[in-house]
C-alpha positions in Angstrom: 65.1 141.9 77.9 64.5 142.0 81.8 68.5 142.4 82.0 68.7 144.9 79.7 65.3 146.9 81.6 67.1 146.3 84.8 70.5 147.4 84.0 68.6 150.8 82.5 67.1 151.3 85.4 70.5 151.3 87.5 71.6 153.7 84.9 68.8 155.9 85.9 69.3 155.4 89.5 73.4 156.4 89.5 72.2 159.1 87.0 69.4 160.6 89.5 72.0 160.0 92.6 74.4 162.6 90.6 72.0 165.1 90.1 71.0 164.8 94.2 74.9 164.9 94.9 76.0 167.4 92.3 75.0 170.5 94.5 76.2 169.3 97.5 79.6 168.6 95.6 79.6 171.9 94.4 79.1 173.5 97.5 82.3 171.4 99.0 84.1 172.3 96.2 83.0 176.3 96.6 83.4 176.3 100.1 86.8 175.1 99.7 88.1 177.6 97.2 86.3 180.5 98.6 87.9 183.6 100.7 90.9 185.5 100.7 94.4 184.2 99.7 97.8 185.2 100.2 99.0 184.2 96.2 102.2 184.3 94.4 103.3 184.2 91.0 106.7 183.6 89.7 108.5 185.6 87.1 111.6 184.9 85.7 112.5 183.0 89.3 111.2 185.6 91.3 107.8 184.7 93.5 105.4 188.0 93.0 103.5 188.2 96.3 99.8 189.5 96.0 96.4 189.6 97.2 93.6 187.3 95.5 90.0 186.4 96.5 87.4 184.5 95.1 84.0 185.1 96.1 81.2 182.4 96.0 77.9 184.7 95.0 74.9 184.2 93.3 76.3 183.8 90.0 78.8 181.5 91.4 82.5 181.5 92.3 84.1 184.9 91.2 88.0 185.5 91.7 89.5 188.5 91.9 92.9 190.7 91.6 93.2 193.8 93.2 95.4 197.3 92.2 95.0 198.9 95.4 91.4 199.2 96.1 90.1 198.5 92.8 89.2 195.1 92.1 89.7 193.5 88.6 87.2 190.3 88.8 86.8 187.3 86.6 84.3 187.2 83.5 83.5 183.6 83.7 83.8 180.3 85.7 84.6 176.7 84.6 84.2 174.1 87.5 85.1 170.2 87.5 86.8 167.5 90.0 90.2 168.3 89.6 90.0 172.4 90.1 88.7 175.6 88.6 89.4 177.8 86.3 88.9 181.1 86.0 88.4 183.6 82.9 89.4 186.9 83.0 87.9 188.2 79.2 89.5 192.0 80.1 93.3 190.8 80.1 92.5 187.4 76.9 94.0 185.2 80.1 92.5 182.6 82.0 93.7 181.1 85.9 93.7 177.7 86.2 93.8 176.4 90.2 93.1 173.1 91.9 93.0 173.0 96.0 94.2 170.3 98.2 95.1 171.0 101.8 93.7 174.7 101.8 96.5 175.5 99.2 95.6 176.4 95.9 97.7 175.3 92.6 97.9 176.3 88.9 99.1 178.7 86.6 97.7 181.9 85.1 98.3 181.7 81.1 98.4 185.1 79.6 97.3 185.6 76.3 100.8 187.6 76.0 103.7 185.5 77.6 104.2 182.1 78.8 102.2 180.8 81.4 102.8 181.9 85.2 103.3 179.2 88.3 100.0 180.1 90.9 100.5 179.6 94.5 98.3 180.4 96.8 97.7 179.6 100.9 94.6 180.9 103.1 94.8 184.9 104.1 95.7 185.7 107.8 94.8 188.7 109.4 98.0 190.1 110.1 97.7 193.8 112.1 100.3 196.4 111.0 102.6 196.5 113.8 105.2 199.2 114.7 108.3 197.8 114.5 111.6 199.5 115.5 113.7 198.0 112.7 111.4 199.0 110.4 112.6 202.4 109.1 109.8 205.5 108.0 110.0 205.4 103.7 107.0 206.9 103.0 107.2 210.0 100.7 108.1 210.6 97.2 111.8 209.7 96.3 113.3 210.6 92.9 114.9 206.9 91.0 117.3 206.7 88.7 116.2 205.3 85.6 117.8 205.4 82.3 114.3 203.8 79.8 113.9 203.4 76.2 111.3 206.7 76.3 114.6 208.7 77.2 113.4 209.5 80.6 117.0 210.3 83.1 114.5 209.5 86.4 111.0 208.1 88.0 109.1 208.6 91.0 108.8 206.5 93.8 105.8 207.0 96.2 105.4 205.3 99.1 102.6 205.4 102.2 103.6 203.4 105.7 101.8 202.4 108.0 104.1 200.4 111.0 105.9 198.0 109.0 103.0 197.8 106.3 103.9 199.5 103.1 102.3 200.7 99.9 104.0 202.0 97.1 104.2 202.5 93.5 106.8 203.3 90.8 105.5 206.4 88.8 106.6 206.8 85.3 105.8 209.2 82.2 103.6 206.4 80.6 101.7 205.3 83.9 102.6 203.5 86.8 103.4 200.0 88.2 100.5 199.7 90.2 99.9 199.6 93.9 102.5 197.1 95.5 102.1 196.3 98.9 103.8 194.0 101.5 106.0 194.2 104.9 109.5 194.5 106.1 111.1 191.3 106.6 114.9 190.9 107.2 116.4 194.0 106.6 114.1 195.3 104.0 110.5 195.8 102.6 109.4 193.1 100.3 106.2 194.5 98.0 104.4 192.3 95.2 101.5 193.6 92.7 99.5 191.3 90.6 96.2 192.3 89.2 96.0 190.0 86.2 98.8 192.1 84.3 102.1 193.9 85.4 103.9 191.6 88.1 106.4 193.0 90.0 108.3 192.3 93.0 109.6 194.9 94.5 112.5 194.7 97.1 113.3 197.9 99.1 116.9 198.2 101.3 117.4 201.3 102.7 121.4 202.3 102.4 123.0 204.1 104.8 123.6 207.1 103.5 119.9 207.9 103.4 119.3 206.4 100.0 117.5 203.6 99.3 117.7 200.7 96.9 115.4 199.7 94.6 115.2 196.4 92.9 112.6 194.6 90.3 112.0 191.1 89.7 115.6 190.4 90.8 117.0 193.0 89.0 120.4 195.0 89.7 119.3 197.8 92.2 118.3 201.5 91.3 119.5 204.3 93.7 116.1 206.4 95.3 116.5 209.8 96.9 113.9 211.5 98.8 112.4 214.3 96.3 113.6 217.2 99.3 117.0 215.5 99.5 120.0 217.7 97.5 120.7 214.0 96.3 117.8 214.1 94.1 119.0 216.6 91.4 121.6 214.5 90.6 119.8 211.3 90.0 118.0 213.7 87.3 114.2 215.4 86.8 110.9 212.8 85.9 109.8 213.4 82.6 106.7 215.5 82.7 103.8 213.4 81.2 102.3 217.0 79.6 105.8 218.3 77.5 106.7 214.4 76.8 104.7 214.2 73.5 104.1 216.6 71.0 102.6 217.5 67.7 104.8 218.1 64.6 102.4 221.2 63.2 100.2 222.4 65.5 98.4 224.5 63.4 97.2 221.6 61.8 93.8 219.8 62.6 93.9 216.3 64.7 92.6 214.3 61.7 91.7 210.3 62.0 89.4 207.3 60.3 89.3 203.8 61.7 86.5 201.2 61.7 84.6 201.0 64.9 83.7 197.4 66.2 81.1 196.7 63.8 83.6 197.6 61.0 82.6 201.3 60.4 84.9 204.0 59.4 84.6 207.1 61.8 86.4 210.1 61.1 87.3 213.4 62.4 85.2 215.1 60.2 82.2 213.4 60.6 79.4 215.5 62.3 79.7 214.0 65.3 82.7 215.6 66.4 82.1 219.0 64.8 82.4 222.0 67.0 83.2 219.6 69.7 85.8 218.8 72.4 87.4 216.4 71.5 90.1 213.6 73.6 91.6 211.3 71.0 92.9 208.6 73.4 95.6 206.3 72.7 95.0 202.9 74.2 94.8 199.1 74.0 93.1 196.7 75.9 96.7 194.7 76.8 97.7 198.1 78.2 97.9 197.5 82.4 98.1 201.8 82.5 94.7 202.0 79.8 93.0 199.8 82.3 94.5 202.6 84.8 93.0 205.6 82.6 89.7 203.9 81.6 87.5 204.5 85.0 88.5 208.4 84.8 87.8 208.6 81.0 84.2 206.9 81.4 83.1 209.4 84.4 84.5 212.1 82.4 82.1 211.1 79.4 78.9 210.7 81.6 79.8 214.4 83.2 80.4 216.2 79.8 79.0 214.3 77.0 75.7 216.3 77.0 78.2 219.5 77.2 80.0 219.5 73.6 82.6 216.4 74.8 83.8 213.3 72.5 85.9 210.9 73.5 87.3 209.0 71.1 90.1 205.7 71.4 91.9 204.5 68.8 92.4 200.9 70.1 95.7 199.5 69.3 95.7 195.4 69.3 97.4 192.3 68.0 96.5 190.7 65.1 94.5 188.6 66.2 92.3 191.0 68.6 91.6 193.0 65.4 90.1 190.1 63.7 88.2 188.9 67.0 88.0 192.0 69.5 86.7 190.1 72.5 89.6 191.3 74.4 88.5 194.9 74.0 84.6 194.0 74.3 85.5 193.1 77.6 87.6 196.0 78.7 84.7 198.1 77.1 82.0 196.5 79.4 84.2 196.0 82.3 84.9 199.7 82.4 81.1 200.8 81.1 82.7 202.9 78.4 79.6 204.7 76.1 81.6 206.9 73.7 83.3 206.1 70.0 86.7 203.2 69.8 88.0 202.2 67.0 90.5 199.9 65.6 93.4 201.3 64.9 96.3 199.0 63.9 98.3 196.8 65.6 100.4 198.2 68.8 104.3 198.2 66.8 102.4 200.3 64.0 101.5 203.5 66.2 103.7 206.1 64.9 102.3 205.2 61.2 99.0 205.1 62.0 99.4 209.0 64.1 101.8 210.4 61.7 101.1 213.7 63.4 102.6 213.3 66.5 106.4 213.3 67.2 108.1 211.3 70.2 104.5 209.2 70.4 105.9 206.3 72.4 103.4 205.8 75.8 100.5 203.9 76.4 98.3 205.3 76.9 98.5 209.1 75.3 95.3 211.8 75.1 95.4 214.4 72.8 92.9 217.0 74.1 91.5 219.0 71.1 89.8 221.8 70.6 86.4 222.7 69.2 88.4 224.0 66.1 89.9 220.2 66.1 93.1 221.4 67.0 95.0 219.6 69.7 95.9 222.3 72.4 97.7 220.0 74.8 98.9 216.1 74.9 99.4 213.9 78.5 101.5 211.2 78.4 100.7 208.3 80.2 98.3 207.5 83.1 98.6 207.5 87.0 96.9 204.6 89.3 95.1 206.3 92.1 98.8 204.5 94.2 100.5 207.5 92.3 98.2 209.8 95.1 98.4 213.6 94.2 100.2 212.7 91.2 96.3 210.8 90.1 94.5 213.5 91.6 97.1 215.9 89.6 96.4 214.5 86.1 92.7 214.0 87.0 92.6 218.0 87.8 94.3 218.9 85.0 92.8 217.3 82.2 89.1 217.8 83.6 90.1 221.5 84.3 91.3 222.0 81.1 88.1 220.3 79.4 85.8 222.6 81.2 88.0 225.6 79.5 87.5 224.8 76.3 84.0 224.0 76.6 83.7 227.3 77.7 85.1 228.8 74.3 83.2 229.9 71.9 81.8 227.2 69.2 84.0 227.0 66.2 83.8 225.0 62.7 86.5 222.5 61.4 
């Protein structure tokens, strides 16, 4: 019995010298996974170079991706000897890591895809220096593009500063997101990665002006500056306002999905009588609906109390529509406060918005109005890296709400 006591209480001893040691563990561990990283990815043999951070706060280590200025940060935090993982709830994918030697290790497994290869070394500060080899890109070029939505060209915008460039690759459904890097060798080597959408982006200027655009290793598209007689004959971008349309536009916008709690809303329901009304194509896997979502919730808190719905009819997998955290997530995330509903699964769009003809983009907006007809459609959505081309479709479809608020009420 007096073994037995004493072997308890050397149980109790180790067990109270873990609790003592725990924090201080912790804080190791935090301190050495905590700051900024210069992180790659690799897709399809190509390494995707980005900017990653994790933050150690007081709800514990946070890691984050960024699009440009906008940070997408992680939802939750599992911690143990070997590494840490990280949740991020919005994008149904969770980074795994492990440090050793102020690198970091893993792979980020997607909810769509197979898992990614994580790589990841401390963050110097590296001052954008103006180099002589490095020639002046900045500007919009026109890029040939031949894509399954028909489009004949895209847009390339870029913004330099020395040999530090920022760029994205504008397209009628949205765009690839802010890619950044620095010219190295003969050209400018870019990488975005904010949880969805990576690209590597490797930029050669030709001689003849032109320059060469290649993705994840991909045979090179031509690029003319927009001014450039060049341009006109790589072809015109698809404009994002004429690319959808509806098939009788006489004919009321009409709708009924369940909401999250499994209640059919539709079109005719009182709520959306006599209203404005945006009918918003989306889903929560959608990199360019994670684009659109900031200017849609702003829009709602400014014109809500006006006569403006906003309504998205969610598209998901199968197994999102049975379990919606995914979309929970992007809901909070984004602090969206008006009507989505769950509308089918992505590969069933056309047949769920019969209406519609040449409905291909994620995400789409149908602007009706307050007689519930749809007076004008947008295609796709800008990052704020698309500059004017953001504050363009911004303008536009805010301008064009304030309108038809202004019209007289009228029933459906």
């Amino acid at each position: 019995m007096q073994v037995m006591f004493t072997n308890w209480r050397m149980s109790a001893l180790a067990a109270g010298m873990l609790v003592v040691l725990a924090p201080g563990i912790a804080r190791a561990q935090h301190a050495a996974v905590a700051g900024r990283w210069e992180a790659t990815v690799v897709v399809n043999g190509q390494e995707v170079p980005f900017s990653f951070e994790i933050a150690d706060g007081a709800q514990g280590l946070q890691a984050s991706f960024f699009n440009g200025d906008r940070r997408i940060t992680s939802t939750a935090v599992t911690t143990a000897p070997d590494g840490t993982s990280f949740r991020f709830e919005q994008y149904a994918a969770t980074l795994v890591t492990s440090e050793a030697a102020g690198r970091l290790t893993g792979e980020y497994r997607r909810a769509r895809g197979e898992p990614l290869p994580f790589r990841a070394v401390r963050a110097t500060a590296t001052l954008a220096v103006a180099s002589a080899a490095a020639p002046q890109v900045a500007g919009t070029w026109v890029v040939q593009a031949k894509s399954t939505k028909g489009e004949a060209a895209w847009r390339f915008i870029a913004t330099q500063t020395g040999d530090a460039l920022a760029a994205t690759i504008l397209r009628v459904d949205g765009d690839t997101g802010t890619l950044t890097g620095r010219w190295q060798d003969g050209r400018f080597v870019l990488g975005h990665f904010s949880g969805a959408r990576p690209l590597r982006l490797d930029v050669t200027p030709n001689a003849d002006g032109t320059l060469a655009l290649s993705q994840n290793g991909q045979p090179a598209l031509v690029a003319a500056r927009a001014d450039a007689p060049r341009a006109a004959s790589i072809g015109v971008p698809t404009d994002p306002s004429l690319h959808t349309r509806m098939k009788r536009p006489a004919e009321p916008f009409v709708f009924a999905f369940p909401d999250l709690s499994g209640q059919i809303v539709r079109s005719s329901d009182a709520r959306f009588r006599g209203k404005v009304v945006l009918v918003n194509i989306s889903g929560s896997w959608c990199p360019n609906c994670h684009d659109e979502a900031p200017f849609l919730a702003a829009l709602s808190r400014e014109y809500r109390g006006k006569g403006l719905e906003i309504v998205t009819l969610s598209f998901e997998e199968a197994d999102q529509l049975a379990n919606p955290a995914r979309l929970r997530a992007f809901i909070a995330t984004y602090g969206l406060d008006y009507t989505v509903l769950l509308a089918g699964e992505p590969d069933q769009l056309n047949e769920k918005v019969p209406q519609a003809q040449n409905l291909d983009a994620f995400p789409t907006t149908f602007v009706l109005g307050r007689d519930g007809r749809v007076r004008a459609v947008h295609a796709g959505f800008p990052s704020p890296g698309s500059g004017e081309f953001y504050t363009k479709a911004e303008h536009e479809i805010t301008t064009l709400v304030e309108r038809l608020l202004a019209e007289a009420g009228a029933s459906r």
